[in-house]
Gaussian input, Z-matrix of N, CA and C with variables (Angstrom, degrees):
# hf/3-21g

backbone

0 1
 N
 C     1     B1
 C     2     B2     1     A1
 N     3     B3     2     A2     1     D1
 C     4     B4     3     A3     2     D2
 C     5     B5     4     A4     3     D3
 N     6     B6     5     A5     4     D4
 C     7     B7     6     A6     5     D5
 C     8     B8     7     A7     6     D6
 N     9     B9     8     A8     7     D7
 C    10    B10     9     A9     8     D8
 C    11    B11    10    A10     9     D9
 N    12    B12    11    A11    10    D10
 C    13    B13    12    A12    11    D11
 C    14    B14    13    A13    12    D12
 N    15    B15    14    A14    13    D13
 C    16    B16    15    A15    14    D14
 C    17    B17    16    A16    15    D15
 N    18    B18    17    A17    16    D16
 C    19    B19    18    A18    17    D17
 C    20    B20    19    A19    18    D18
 N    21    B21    20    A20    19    D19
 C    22    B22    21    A21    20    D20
 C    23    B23    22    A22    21    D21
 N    24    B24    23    A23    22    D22
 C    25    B25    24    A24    23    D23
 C    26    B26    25    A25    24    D24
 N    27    B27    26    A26    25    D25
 C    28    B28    27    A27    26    D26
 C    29    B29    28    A28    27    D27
 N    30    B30    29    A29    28    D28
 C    31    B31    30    A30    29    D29
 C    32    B32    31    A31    30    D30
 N    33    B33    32    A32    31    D31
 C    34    B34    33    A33    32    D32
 C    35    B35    34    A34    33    D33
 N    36    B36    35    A35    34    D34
 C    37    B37    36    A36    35    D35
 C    38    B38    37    A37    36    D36
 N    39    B39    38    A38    37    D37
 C    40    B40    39    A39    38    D38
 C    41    B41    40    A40    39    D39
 N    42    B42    41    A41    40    D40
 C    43    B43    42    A42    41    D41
 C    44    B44    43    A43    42    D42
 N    45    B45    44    A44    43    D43
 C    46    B46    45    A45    44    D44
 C    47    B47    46    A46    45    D45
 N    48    B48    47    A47    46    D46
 C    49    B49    48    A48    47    D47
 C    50    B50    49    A49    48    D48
 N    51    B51    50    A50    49    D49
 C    52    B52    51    A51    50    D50
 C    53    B53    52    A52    51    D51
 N    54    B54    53    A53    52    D52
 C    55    B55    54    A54    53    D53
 C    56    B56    55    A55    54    D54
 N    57    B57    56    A56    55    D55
 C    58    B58    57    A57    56    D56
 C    59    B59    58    A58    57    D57
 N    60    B60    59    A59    58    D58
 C    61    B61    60    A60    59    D59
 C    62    B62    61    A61    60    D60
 N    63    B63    62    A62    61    D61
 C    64    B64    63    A63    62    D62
 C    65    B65    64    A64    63    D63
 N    66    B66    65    A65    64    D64
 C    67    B67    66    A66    65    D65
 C    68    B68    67    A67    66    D66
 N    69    B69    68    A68    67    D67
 C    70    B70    69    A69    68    D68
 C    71    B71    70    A70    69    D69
 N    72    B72    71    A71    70    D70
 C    73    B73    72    A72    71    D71
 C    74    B74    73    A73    72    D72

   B1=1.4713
   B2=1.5387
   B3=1.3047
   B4=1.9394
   B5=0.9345
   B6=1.9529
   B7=1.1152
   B8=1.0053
   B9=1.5401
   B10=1.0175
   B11=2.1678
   B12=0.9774
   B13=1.3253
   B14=1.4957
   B15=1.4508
   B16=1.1922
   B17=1.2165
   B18=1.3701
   B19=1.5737
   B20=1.4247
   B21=2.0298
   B22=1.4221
   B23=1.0579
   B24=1.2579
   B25=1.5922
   B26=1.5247
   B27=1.5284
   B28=1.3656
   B29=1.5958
   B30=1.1848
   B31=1.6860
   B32=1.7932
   B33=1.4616
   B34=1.2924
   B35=1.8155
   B36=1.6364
   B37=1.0791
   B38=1.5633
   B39=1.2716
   B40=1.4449
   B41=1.6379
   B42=1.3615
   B43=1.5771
   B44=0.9494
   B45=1.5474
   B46=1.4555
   B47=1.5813
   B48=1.2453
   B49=1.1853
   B50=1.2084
   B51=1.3323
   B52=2.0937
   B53=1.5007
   B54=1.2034
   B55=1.3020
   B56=1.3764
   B57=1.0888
   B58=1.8151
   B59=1.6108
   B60=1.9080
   B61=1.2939
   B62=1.6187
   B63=1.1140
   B64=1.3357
   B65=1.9953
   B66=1.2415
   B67=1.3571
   B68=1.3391
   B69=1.6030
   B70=0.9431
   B71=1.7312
   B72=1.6323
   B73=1.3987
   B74=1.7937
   A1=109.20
   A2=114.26
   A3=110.34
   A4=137.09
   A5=115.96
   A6=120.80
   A7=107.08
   A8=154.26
   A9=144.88
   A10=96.16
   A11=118.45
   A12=121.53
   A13=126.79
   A14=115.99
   A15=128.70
   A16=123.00
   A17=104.65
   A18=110.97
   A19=131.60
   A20=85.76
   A21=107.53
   A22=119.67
   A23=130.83
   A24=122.97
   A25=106.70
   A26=121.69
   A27=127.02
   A28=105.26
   A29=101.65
   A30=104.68
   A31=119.99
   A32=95.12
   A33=124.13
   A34=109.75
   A35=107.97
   A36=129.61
   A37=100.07
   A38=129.36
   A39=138.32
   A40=105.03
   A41=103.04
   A42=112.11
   A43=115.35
   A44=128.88
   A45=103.18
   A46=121.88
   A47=113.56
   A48=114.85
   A49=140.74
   A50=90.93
   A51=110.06
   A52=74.53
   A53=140.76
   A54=123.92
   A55=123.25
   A56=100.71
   A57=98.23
   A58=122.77
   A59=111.27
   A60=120.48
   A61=92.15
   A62=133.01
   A63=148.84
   A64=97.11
   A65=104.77
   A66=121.57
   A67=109.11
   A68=151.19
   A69=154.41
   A70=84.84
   A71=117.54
   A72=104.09
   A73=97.12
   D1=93.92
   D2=149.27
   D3=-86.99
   D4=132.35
   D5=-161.25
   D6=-142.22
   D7=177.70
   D8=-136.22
   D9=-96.87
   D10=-25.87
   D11=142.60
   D12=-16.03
   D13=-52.35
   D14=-171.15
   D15=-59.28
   D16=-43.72
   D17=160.63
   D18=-25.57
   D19=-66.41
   D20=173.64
   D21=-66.39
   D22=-15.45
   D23=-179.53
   D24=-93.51
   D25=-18.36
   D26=160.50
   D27=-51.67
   D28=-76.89
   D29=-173.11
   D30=-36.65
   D31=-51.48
   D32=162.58
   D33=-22.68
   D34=-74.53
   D35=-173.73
   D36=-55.94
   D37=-61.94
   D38=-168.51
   D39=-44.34
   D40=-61.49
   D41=175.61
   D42=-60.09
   D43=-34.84
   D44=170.47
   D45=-74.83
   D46=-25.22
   D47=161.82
   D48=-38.19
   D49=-47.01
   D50=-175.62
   D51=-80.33
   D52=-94.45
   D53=-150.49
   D54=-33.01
   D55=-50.76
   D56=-176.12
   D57=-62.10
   D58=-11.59
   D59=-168.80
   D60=-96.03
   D61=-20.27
   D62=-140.22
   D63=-114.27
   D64=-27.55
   D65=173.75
   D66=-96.94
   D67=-23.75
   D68=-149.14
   D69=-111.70
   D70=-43.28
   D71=-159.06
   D72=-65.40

């Protein structure tokens, strides 16, 4: 199901990403 959420959980996902790569360095 996509909903206008999805976005936000995209962005969501990205940021946690950079953070966690950004924490690992």
């Amino acid at each position: 199901h996509f909903s206008n959420t999805s976005t936000e959980t995209m962005s969501d996902k990205i940021k946690r990403m950079l953070k966690n790569e950004i924490q690992q360095m």
